[in-house]
C-alpha positions in Angstrom: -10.3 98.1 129.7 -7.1 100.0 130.3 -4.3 99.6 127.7 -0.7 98.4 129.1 2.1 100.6 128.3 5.7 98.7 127.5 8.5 99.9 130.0 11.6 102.1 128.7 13.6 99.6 129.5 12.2 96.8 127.4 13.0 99.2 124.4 16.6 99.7 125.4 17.0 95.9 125.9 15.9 95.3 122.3 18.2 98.0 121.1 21.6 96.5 122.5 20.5 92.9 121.2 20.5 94.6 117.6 23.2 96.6 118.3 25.5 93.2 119.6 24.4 90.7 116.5 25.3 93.5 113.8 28.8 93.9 115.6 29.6 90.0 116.0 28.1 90.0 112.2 30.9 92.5 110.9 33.7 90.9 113.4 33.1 87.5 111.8 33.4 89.4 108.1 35.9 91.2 108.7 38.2 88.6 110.5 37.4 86.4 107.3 38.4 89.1 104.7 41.3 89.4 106.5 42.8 86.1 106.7 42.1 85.7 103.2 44.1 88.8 102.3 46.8 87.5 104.5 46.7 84.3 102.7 46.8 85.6 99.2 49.9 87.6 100.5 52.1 85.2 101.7 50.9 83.2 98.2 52.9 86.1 96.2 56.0 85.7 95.1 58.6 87.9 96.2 60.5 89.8 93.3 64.4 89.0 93.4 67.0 89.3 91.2 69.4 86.0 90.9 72.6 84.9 89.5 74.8 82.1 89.2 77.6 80.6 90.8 80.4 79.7 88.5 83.5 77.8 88.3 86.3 79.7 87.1 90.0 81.0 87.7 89.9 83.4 90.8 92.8 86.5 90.7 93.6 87.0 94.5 95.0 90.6 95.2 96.4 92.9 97.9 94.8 96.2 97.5 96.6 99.4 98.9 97.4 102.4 98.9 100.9 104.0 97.2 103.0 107.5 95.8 104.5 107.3 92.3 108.2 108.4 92.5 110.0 109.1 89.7 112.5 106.4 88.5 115.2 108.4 89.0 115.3 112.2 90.4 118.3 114.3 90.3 119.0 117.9 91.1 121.3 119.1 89.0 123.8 121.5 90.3 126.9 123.6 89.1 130.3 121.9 89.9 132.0 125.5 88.8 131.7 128.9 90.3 130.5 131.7 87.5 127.9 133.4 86.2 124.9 131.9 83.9 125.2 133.0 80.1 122.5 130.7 78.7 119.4 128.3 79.9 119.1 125.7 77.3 115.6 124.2 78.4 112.1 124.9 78.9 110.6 124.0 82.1 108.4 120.8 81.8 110.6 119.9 78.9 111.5 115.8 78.1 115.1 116.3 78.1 117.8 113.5 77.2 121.0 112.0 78.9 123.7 114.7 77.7 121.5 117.7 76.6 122.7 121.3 77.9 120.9 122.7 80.5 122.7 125.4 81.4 126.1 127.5 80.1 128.5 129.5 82.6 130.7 132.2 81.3 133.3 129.9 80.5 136.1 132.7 79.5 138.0 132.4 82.8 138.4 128.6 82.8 139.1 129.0 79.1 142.0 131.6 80.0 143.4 129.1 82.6 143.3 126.2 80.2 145.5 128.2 77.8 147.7 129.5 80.7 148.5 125.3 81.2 149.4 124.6 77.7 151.9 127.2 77.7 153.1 126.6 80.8 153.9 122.9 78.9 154.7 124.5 76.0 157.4 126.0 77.8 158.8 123.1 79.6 158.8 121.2 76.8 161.3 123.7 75.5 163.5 123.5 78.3 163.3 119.9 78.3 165.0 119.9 74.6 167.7 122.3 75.9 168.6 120.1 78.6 168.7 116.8 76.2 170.9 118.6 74.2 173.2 119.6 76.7 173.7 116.2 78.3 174.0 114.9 74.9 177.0 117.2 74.6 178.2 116.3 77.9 178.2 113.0 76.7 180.4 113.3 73.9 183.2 115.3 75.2 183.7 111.1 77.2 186.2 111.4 79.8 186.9 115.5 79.1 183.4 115.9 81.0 183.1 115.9 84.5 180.9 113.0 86.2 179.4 115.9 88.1 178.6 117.5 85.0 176.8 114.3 82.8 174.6 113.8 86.5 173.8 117.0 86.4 172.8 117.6 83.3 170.4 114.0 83.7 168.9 114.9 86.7 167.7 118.2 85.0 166.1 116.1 81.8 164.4 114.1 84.5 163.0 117.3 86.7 161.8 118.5 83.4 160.1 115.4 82.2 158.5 115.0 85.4 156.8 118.9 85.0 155.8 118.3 81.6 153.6 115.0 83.1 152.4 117.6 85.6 151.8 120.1 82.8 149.3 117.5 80.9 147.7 117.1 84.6 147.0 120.8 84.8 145.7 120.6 81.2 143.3 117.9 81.8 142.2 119.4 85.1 141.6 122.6 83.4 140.0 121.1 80.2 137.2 119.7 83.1 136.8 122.7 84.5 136.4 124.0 81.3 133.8 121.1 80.5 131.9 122.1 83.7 130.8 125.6 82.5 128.3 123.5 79.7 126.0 121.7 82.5 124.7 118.8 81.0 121.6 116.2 82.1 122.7 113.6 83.9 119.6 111.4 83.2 116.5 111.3 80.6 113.7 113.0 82.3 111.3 116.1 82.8 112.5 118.8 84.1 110.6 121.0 87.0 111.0 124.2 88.1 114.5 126.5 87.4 115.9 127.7 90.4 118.2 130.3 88.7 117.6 132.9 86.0 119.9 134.2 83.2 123.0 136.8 84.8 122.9 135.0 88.0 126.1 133.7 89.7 126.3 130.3 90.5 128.8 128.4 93.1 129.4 124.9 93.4 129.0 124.9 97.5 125.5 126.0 97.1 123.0 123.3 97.6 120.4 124.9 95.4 120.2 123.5 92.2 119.5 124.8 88.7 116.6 122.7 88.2 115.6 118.8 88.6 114.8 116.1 86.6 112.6 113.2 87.1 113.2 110.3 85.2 109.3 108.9 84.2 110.1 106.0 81.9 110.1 104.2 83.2 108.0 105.1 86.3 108.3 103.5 89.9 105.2 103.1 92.7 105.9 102.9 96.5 103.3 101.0 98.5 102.8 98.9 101.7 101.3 95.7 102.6 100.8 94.3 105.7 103.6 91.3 107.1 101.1 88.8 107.2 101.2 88.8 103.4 104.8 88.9 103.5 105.0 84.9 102.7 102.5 85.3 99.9 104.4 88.2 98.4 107.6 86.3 98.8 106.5 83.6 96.5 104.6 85.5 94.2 108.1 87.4 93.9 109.4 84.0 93.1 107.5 83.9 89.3 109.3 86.6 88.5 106.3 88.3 86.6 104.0 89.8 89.6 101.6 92.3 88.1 100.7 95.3 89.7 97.7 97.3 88.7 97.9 101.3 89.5 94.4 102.8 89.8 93.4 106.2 90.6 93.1 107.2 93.8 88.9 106.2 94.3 89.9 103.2 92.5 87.4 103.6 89.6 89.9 104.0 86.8 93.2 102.1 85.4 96.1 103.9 85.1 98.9 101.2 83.9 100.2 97.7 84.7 103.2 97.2 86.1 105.5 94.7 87.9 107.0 94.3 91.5 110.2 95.0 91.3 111.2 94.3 94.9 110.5 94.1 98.6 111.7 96.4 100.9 114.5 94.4 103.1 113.1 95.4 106.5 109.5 95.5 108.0 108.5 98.6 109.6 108.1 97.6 113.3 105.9 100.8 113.8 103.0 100.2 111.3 103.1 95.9 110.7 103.8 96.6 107.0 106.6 95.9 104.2 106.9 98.7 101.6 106.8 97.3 97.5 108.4 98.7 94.9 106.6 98.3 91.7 108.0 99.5 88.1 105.6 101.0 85.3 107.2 101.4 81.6 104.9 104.6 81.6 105.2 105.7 77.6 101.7 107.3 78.3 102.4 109.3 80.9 99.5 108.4 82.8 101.5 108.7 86.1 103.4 111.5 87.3 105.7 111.9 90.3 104.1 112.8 93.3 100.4 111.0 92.5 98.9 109.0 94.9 97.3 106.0 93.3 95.5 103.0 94.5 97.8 99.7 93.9 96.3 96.2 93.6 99.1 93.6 93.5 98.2 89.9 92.0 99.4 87.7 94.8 97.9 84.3 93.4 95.3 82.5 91.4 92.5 80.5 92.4 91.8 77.9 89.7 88.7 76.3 89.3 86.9 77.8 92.2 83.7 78.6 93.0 82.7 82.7 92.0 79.8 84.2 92.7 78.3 88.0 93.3 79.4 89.5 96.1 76.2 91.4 96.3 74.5 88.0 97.3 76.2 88.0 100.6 74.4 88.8 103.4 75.4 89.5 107.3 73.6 87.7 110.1 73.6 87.3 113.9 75.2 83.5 112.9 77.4 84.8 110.5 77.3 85.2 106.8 74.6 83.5 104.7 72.9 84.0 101.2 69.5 82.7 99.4 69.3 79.9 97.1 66.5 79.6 94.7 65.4 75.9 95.9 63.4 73.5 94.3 59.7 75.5 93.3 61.2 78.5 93.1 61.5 79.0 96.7 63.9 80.4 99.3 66.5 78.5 100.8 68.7 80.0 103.7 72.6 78.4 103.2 75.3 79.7 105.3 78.7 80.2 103.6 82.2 81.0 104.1 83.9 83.4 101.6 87.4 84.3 100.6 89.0 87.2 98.9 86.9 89.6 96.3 87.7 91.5 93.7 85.9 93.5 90.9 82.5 93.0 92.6 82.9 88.8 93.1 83.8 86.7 96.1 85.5 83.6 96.2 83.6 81.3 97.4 85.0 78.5 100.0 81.8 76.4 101.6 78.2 76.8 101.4 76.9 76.6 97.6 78.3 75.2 94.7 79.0 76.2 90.7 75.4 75.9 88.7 73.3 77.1 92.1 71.4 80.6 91.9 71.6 83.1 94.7 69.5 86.0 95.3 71.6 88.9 94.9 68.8 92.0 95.0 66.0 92.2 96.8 66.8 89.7 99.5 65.2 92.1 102.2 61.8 90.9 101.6 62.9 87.5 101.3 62.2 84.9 104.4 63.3 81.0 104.2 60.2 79.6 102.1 59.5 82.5 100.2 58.2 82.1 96.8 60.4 83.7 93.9 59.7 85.8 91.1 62.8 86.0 89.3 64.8 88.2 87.7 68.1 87.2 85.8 70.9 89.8 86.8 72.5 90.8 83.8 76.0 89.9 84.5 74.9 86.1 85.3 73.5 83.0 83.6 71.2 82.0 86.5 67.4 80.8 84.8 64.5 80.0 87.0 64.1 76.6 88.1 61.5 74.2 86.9 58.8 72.9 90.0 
């Protein structure tokens, strides 16, 4: 009997049926490992950092951007013509109101005040000669002419007229005189000297000997834009508007000032009103010339609602933020904010004081999401009980 040999193809047959129930076999597997990994997942909390909305006194500013000027500047300049015999400061030196600067050969003004007091020395003498002759006139009675007694009057009065005009020619030389000591006008620092020792001076030129910036106090120019024009206005109404001069980043407090005034024109150019703020400066922390960052208290918020302004977030429906919800889970609020300062945002709708607000790590955060929390360390938010 002849044995039966199984075709090729029977054997390929039984290989693809293995083949196919070991691959459905893993699919199932797999597809189940993977749904439970997806579960556990979405199960695990998402680590934030919270914090908590407060209630307290919001300070609403104007930030900008300003020059510190010195109070008052003045170039002081010779009112005589001569040469310089002396320079009585030091550059950079705190001078005060009435200190020399500077002394000009004074000798020919001193020559010409002399010259005036003799010249009234001498009139003065004629003025006694002529007294005594129309006393005489008047004696000899009706033996003197009336020529002679008018005569002799009218010459007293010439006389007394020069010697008024002598004392005129004194003072004006005793000024001159004065002139040669050059004296500060104001308290201040002084810069720079123009001139040297041995040079001559004149009074037409416009170059000065040196000037002198009066720091204390101090003053700030800065702009705002008119739209804040009615809330400077009344702010200008306390009487006490504080002004805060920063460096120019913003990082670091220079002084505190006040507004002194508002400029009495907007600029039609820019949209903005230049401020005038006044610093009393004893420090010295600003100096002419440096540009500072300004912020100007305009009003205060009281009672209102504060929280991070990291916790704000931009959408395609506007500004939102996440509230830990009940079970420590995410909840989506959209909310309207005001002005911010020193890292907080006044808050206007949306959540209210004693609510917690995700305010790091809100990019792994959907609506839903468990929380693990983390207290920031500038709030008082704790987590929330399920």
């Amino acid at each position: 009997m002849t044995k039966r040999r199984i075709p090729a193809w029977a054997y390929m047959i039984a290989a693809l049926a293995v083949i196919g129930g070991a691959y459905i076999g893993w699919s199932r597997y797999a597809s189940r490992d993977h749904a439970t990994t997806k579960a556990g997942a979405q199960a695990s909390p998402v680590p934030v950092t919270v914090a908590a909305v407060t209630q307290a006194d919001f300070p609403v500013y104007l930030t900008s951007l300003g020059t510190v000027q010195g109070f008052n500047t003045v170039t002081v300049r010779t009112r005589v013509d001569g040469q310089i015999d002396q320079i009585a400061f030091k550059e950079g030196q705190t001078v005060k109101q009435g200190d020399l600067i500077a002394q000009i050969d004074p000798r020919p003004f001193q020559a010409a005040l002399d010259q005036a007091k003799a010249k009234k020395a001498q009139d003065e003498a004629s003025l006694a000669n002529a007294r005594r002759d129309l006393q005489r006139s008047t004696n000899l009675g009706e033996f003197a002419t009336k020529q002679t007694v008018d005569t002799q009057t009218a010459t007293v009065e010439q006389l007394t007229a020069q010697i008024a005009a002598d004392d005129a020619a004194i003072a004006n030389a005793q000024t001159q005189l004065d002139y040669t000591s050059i004296r500060a006008p104001i308290s201040g620092v002084t810069g720079i000297r123009q001139v040297d020792v041995g040079n001559i001076v004149n009074a037409s030129t416009q170059t000065g000997i040196v000037t002198i910036a009066q720091i204390e106090p101090i003053a700030v120019i800065f702009t705002a834009p008119e739209q804040d024009l009615p809330a400077i206005a009344d702010a200008l109404k306390q009487h006490d508007t504080r002004v805060t001069a920063l460096t120019s980043d913003g990082r670091q407090v220079l002084s505190q000032g006040t507004l002194a005034l508002m400029n009495n024109q907007v600029d039609t150019t820019s949209g903005t009103i230049r401020l005038k703020a006044v610093f009393d400066n004893k420090d010295h922390a600003l100096w002419p010339g440096l540009s500072v960052s300004t912020r100007l208290l305009v009003n205060t918020v009281k009672n209102a609602a504060v929280m991070p302004e990291d916790a704000v977030q931009h959408g395609s429906g506007g500004l939102y933020v996440f509230v830990v919800g009940d079970g420590n889970k995410a909840e989506l609020r959209k909310v309207t904010v005001g002005a911010s300062t020193d890292g907080k945002v006044l808050v206007q709708s949306g959540v209210k004081p004693g609510e917690q607000v995700v305010v790091g790590g809100q990019y792994r955060v959907q609506p839903g999401s468990p929380l693990a929390i983390n207290v920031a360390s500038s709030g008082q938010a704790v987590p929330r009980a399920d």
